[in-house]
C-alpha positions in Angstrom: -77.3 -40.4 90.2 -80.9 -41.4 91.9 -81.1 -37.8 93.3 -80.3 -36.0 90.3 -82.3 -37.7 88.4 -85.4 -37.0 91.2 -84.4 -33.4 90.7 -84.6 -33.7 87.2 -87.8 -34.9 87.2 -89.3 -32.7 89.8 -89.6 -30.2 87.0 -91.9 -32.3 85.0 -94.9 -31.3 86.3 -98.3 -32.8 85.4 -99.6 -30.9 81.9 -101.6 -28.6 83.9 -99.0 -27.0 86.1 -99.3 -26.9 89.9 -101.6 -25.2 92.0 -101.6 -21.5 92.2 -102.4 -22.0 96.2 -103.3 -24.7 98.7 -106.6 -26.3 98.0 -108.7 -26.6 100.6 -110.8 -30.0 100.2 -113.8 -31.9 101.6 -114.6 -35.6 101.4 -118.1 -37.6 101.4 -117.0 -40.7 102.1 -114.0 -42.2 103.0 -114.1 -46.8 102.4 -111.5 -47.7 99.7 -112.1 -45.1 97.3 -112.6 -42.0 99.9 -108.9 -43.1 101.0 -107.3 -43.0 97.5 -108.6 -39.7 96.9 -107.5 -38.4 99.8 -104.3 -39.8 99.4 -103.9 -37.9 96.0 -105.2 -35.1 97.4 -102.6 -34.3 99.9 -100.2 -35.5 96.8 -101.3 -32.1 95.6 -101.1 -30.6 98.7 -104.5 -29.7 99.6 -105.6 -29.3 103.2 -108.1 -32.2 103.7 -110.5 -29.6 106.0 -113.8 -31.9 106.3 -115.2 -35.8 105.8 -119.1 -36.8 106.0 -119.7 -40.5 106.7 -123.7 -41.5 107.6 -123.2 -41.4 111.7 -121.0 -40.0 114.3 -119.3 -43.3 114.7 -118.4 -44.0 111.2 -117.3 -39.8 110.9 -114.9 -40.3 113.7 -113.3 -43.6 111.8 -113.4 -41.6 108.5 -112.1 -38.8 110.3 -109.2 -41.1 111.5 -109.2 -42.8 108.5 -108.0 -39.6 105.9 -106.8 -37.4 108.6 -109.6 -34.7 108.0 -109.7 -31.8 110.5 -113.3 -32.0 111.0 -115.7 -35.0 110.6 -119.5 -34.3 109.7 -122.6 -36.6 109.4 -124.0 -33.5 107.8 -123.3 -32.6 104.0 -124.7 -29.1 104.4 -122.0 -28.7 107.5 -119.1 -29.4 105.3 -120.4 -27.1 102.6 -120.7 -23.7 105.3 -116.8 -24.4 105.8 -115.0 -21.6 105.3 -112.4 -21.5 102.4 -113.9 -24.6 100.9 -112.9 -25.2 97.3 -114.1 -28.6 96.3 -115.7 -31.6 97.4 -115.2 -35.2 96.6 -117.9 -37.5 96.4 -116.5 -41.2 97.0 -120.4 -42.6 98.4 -122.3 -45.6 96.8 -123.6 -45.0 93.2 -126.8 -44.3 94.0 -125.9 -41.3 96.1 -124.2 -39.4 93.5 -126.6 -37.7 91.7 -127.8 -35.4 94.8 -124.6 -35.6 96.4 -123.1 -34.3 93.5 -125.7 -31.9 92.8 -125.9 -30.2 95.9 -121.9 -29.7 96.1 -122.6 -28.0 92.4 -125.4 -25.6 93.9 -123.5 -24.7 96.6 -120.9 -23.0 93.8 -117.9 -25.4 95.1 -115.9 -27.6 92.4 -116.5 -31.2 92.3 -114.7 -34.5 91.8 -117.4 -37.0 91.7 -116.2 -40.7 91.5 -117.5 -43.3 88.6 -120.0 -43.7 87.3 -121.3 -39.9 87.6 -124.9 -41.3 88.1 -127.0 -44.2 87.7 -129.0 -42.8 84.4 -128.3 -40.8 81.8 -131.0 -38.2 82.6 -128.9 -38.1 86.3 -125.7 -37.4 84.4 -126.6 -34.6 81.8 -128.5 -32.5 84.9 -124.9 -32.9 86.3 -123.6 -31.1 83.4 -126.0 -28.8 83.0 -125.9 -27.5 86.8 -122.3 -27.6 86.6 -122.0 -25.6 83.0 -124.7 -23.0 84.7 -122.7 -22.7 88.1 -119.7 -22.2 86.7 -117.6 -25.0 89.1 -115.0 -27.5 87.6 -116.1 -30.7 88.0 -113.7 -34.4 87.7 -114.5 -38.1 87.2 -111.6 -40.2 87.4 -110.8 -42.6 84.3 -108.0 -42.6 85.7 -106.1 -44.8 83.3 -105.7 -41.9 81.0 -102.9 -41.2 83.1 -100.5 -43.9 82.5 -97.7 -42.7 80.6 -97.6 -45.1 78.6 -101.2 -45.2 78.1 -100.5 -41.5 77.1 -97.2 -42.5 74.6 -99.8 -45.2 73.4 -102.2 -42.2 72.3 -99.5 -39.8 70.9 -98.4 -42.4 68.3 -101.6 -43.5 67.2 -103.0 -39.5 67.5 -100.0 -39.2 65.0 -100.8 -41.8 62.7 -97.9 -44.4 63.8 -100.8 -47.0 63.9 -101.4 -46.4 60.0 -105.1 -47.1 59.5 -106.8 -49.2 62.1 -108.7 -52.2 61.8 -109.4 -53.8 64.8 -110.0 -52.5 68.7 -110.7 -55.6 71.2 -109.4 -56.2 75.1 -110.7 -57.2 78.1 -110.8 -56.4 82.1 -110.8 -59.0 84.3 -111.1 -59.2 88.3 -111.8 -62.0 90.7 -112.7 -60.2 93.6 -116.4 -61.5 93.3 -115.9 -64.9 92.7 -116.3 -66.7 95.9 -119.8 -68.0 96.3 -119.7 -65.7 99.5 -117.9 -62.8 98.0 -120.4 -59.6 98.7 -120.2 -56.0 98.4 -123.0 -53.4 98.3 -122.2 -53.2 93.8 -124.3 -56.5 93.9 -127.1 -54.7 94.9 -129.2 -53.0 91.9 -130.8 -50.0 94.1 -127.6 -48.8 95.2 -124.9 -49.5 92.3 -127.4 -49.4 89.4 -128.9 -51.7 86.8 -125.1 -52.3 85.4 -123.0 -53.9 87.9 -119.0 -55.1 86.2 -120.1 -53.0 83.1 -120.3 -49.6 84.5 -117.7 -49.9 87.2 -114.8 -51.4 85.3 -115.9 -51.6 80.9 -117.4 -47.8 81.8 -113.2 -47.8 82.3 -112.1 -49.5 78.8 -113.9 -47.8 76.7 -113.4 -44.2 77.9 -109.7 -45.5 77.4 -110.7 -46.8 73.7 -112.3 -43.5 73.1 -109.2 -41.5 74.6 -106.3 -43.3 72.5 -107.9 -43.3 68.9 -109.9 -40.6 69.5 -112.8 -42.4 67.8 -115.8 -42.6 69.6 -118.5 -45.7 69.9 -121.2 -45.3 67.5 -122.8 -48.8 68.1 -123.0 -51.3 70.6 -124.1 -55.5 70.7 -123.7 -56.9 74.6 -124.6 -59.6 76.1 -124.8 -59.9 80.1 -123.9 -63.8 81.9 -124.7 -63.8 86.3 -122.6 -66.7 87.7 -123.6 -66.6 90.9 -127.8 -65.9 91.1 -127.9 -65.7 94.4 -124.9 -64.7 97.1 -124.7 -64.8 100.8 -125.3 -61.9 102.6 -123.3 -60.4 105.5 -124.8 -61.5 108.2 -126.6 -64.5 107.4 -129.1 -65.5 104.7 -129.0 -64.8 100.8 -130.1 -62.6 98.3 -130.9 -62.7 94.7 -128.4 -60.8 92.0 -129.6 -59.1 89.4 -126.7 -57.3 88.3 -124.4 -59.0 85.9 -120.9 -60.9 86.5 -119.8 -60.7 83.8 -120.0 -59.5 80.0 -118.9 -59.4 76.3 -119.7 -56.7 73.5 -119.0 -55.8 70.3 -119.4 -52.7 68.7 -118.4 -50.3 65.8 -116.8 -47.0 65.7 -117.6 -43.7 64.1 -114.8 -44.6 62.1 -116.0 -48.3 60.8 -113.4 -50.1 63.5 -115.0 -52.9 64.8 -113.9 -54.7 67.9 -114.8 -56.6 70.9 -115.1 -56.3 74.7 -115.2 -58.6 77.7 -115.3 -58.1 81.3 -115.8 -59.9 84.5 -115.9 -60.1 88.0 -115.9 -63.5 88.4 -112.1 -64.2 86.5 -110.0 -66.2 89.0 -106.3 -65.3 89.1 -106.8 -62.0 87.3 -106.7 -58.9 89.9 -107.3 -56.2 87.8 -106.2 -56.6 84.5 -107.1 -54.1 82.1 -105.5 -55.3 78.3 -106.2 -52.5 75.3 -104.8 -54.0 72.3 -105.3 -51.4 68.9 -104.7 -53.6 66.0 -102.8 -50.9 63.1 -101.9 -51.5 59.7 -98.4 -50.2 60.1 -98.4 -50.7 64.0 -100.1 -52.4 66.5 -100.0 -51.6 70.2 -101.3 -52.9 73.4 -101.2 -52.1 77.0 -101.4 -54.2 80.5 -102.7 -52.5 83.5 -101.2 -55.2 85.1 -97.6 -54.7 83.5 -97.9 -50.5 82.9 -94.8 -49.6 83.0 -94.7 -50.8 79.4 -96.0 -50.6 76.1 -95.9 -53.9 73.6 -95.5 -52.2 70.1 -95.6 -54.9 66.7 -94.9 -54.1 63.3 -94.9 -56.4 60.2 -90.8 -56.7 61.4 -91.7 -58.0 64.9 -92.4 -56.4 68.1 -90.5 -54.4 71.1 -91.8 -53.8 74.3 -90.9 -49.5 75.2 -90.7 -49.1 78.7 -91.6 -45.9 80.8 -88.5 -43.4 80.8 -88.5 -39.7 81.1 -85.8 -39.2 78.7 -87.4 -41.4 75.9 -91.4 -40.6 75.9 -93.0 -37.9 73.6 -94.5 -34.9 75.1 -97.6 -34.9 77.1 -96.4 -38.5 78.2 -92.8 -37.5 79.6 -94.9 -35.0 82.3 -96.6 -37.9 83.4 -93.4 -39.9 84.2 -93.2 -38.7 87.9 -90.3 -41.4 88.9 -87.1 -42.5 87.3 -87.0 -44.9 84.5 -86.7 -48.7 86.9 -89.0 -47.2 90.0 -92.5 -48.5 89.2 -95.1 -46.0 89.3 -98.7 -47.2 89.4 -102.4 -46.8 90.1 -101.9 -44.1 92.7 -99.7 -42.2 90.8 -102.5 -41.9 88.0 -104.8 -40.6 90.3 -102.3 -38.4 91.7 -102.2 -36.8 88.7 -105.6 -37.1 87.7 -106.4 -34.6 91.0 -103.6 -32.3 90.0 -104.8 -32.2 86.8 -108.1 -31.0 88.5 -106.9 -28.6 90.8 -105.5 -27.3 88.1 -108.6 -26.9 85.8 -110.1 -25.1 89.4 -107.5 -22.4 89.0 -108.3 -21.5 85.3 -105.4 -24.1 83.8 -106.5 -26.3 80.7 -104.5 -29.9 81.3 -104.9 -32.2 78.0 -107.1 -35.3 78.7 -108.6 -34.2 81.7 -112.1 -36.1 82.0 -114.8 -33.8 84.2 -118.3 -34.4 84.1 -119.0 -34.2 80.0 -116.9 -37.8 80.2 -118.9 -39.0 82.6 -122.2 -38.3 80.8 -120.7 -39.8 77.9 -119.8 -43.0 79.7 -123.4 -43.2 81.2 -124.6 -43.2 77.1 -122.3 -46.4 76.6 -123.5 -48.3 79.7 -127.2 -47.0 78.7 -126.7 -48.3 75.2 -125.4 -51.5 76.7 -127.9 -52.1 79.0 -130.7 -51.7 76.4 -128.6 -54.1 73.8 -128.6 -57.0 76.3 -132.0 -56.2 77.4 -132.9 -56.8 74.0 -131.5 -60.1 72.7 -128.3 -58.3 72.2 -129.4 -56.1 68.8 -128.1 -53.2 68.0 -128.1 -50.4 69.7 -126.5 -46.6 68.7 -124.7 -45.0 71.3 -126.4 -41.3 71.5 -123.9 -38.6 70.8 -124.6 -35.5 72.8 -122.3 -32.2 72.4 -122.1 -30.5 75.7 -119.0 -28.8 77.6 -118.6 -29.2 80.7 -117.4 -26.4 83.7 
């Protein structure tokens, strides 16, 4: 029964179909992120030809690390590989923008991780290059590709939700908590003036924005630093400026109002990402934690629909890579997330598929939040920009 059913679903490819040949791949980077990439990469299967890490020591680990066939300390050598396709930038924020940038000007495709760059200036030059080159470009909100994340947004799409009056959730970590908890995110100059905002609420609201398909028009934050100061590998301490943690409310295009809090700082909660869309007719909600399901409430009760092939609407049944039971998970999104991609690179058009246009609209929400909490919390319009990206 198991392997039928494996064969059965072996046919239900992501939306954008596979790849019309083997991809051949290059990494900058290669710490937690560089290896999860890689990892959906050859899930793909794409030929992993090259990694660049910042000296010959830390290339050979890399190297080791994602099974590359080459390792550089040199961007510009993994570029002048021959048959190269597309790079994946996995580096510290601040290294995105001309990491990104010179992948784009060197005419290969580009998966760049979040956020796409530490300003909004950064991101929309991103765009831009990438419109003019003529490269497909990816940023993975991954969390899109839940199927159950995607059931959530065919039934509201369709109007299952009835009219919506509320939008609120939270994500919560605890990785930073400790008092000697440290990673190079604290640091301003190399993540950016947003710290838990723009890694992990950059993440809720481009789901927000992707399920009711009603964008932010207006944001109030307000930022909260538990820890001032942290110890630094190594000995000594240094001063935090980023924040810990944060709440915001804000308004839709539509009129929904709702509210948002995040933290780093959340003990007992790994990585909990809750989206709860409060409907007149229907309500829904979804776990990160728990994704294999979907809590649905109506004015009758509530049910909780689980993630099975045979039972999901299209454009979430694709998604649904595993038998009903067999827990798929974070991996599995970005699995699909970099199919989806490779895809795009060979002319396919996969629904939901964020590239770099979603990343420069996530660097206008984290602008607009910066500027609110900056500014006593007021009031502050999220710019809407139309742009397509390549």
């Amino acid at each position: 029964m198991l392997n039928d059913e494996m064969t059965r679903q072996s046919a239900h490819e992501t939306s954008g179909g596979p790849a019309a040949r083997t991809m051949t791949v290059g990494l900058v980077g290669a710490g937690f992120m560089g290896r999860v990439h890689a990892l959906a990469a050859r899930a793909a299967g794409a030929r992993v030809a090259g990694v660049v890490a910042s000296s010959a020591a830390r290339a050979a680990d890399a190297q080791a690390t994602v099974a590359a066939d080459q390792a550089f300390t040199s961007l510009d050598d993994l570029l002048a590989l021959d048959g190269l396709d597309a790079v994946h930038v996995c580096v510290p924020n601040h290294l995105h923008f001309a990491t990104a940038l010179a992948v784009i000007e060197a005419g290969k495709h580009v998966i760049c991780e979040k956020p796409l760059a530490v300003s909004v200036e950064q991101a929309t030059t991103l765009v831009d290059a990438a419109a003019a080159a003529g490269v497909t470009t990816g940023v993975p909100f991954v969390y899109r590709f839940h199927p159950m994340v995607r059931e959530m947004r065919n039934r509201i799409l369709a109007g299952d939700a009835g009219a919506i009056g509320l939008v609120h959730g939270s994500y919560l970590q605890d990785w930073l908590a400790g008092a000697t908890d440290y990673n190079w995110r604290i640091d301003a100059t190399a993540g950016g003036v947003s710290r838990t905002f723009a890694d992990i609420g950059s993440h809720w609201f481009d789901l927000l924005e992707f399920v009711t398909g009603d964008p932010v028009a207006s944001v109030s934050a307000q930022f909260s630093t538990l820890r001032p100061t942290r110890v630094v590998p190594g000995g000594g301490t240094a001063a935090v400026a980023t924040e810990d943690s944060v709440t915001v409310q804000f308004r839709t295009q539509g009129g929904v109002i709702g509210s948002f809090s995040a933290a780093q700082v959340a003990a007992g909660r790994k990585n909990r990402l809750l989206l709860e869309v409060s409907g007149s007719e229907t309500s829904y909600s979804f776990d990160q934690e728990t994704p294999e399901q979907l809590w649905a409430g109506d004015s009758l009760g509530h049910r909780v629909l689980v993630r099975d092939p045979a039972t999901l609407s299209d454009g979430a049944s694709e998604y649904a890579v595993l038998p009903s039971g067999h827990a798929q998970g974070y991996q599995d999104c970005f699995n699909a997330f970099v199919k989806d991609s490779y895809s795009a690179m060979h002319g396919g058009r996969p629904d939901g598929r964020p590239d770099f246009a979603a990343g420069l609209r996530s660097a206008h929400i984290v602008d607009a939040v910066v500027r609110s909490q900056a500014d006593a919390s007021r009031w502050v319009d999220v710019a809407v920009v139309e742009t397509v990206s390549a």
